[in-house]
C-alpha positions as CSV (number, residue, x, y, z in Angstrom):
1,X,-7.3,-15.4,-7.2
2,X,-5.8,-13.6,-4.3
3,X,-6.6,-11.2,-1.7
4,X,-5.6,-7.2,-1.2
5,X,-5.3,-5.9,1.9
6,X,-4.6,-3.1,3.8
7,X,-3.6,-3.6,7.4
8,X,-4.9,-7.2,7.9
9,X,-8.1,-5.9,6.4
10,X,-9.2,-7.5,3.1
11,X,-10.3,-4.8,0.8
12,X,-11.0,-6.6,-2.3
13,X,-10.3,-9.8,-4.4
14,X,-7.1,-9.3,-7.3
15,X,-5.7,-11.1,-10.1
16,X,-2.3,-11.0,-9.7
17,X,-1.0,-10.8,-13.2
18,X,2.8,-11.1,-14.4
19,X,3.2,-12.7,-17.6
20,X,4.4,-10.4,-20.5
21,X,1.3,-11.9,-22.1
22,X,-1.3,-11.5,-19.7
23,X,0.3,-8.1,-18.5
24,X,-0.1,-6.7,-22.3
25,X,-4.1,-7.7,-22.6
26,X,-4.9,-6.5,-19.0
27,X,-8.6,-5.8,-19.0
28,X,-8.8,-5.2,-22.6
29,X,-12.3,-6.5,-24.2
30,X,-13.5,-6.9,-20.4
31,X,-17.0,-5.5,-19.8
32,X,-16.0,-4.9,-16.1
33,X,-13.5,-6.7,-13.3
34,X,-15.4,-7.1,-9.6
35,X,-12.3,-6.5,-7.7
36,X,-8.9,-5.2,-8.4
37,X,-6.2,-6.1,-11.3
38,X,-2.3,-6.1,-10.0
39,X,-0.1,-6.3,-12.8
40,X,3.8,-6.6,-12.5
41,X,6.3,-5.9,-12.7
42,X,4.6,-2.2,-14.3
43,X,5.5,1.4,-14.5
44,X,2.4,2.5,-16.6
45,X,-0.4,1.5,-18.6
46,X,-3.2,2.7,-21.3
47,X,-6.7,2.0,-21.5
48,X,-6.7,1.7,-25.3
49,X,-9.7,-0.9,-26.5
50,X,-11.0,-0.7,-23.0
51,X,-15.1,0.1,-22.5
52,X,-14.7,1.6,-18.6
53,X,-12.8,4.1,-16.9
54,X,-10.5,2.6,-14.3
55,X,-8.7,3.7,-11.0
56,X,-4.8,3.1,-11.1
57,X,-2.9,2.7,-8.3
58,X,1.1,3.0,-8.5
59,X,2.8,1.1,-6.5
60,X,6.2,1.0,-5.1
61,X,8.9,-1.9,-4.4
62,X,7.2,-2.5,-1.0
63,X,3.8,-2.0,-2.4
64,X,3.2,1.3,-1.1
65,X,0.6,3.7,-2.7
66,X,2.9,6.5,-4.4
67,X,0.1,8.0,-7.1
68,X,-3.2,7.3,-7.8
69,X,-5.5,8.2,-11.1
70,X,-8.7,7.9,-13.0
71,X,-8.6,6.8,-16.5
72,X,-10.7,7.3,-19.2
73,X,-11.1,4.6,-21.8
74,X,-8.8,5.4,-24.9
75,X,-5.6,7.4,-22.3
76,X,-2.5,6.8,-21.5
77,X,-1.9,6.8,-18.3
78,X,2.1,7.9,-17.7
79,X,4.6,6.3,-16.2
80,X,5.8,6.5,-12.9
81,X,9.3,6.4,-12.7
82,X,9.3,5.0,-8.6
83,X,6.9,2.2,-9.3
84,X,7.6,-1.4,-10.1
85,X,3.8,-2.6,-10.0
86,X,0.4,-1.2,-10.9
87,X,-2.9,-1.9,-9.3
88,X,-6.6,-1.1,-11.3
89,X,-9.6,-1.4,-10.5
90,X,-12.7,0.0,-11.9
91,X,-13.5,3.5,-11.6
92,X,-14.6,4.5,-8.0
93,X,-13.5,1.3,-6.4
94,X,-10.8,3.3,-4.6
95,X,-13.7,5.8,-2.9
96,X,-15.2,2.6,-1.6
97,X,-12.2,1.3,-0.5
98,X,-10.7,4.4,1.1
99,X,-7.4,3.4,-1.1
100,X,-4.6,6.5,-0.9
101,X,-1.3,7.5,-1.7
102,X,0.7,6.6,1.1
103,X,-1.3,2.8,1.8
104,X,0.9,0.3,2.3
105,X,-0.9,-2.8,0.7
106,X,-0.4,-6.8,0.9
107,X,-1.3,-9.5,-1.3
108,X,-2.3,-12.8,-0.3
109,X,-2.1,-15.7,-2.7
């Protein structure tokens, strides 16, 4: 488990995810996630066989905010042709964290 933060402050716990394996299942079958899901390297994902909506967050080469999104269960979410990594987290977990396009965000492992 690791840490997100934003600006020294600790928003939320993550999985940091980067195995072709791991990075196809995501948070398939999952009945929720408490904090956030990073998954690279990724350009886009779908929310097929998933039971919540999420918040995406597309992230750059520096891990800067370039897009954000809601996604129902059963979308595609499309790719972003700028990002190399894609953070999710459950739907309205980016409200309570204050998360925007622009943040520049840091993982600690």
């Amino acid at each position: 488990m690791a840490w997100l933060l934003r600006g020294g402050d600790v928003l939320a716990s993550v999985e940091v995810v980067r195995s072709p394996a791991r990075r196809g299942i995501g948070l398939i079958g999952r009945r929720g996630i408490g904090g956030g899901l990073l998954i690279e390297p990724c350009r886009g994902i779908h929310t097929f066989g998933m039971r919540f909506a999420i918040d995406v967050a597309y992230l750059d080469r520096s891990r800067v905010v370039i897009a954000v999104a809601r996604v129902r269960p059963f979308r595609v979410g499309l790719p972003r042709r700028r990002a190399r990594s894609v953070l999710e987290a459950e739907a309205g977990a980016f409200e309570r964290w204050h998360l925007a396009v622009g943040d520049a965000l840091e993982v600690r492992e």
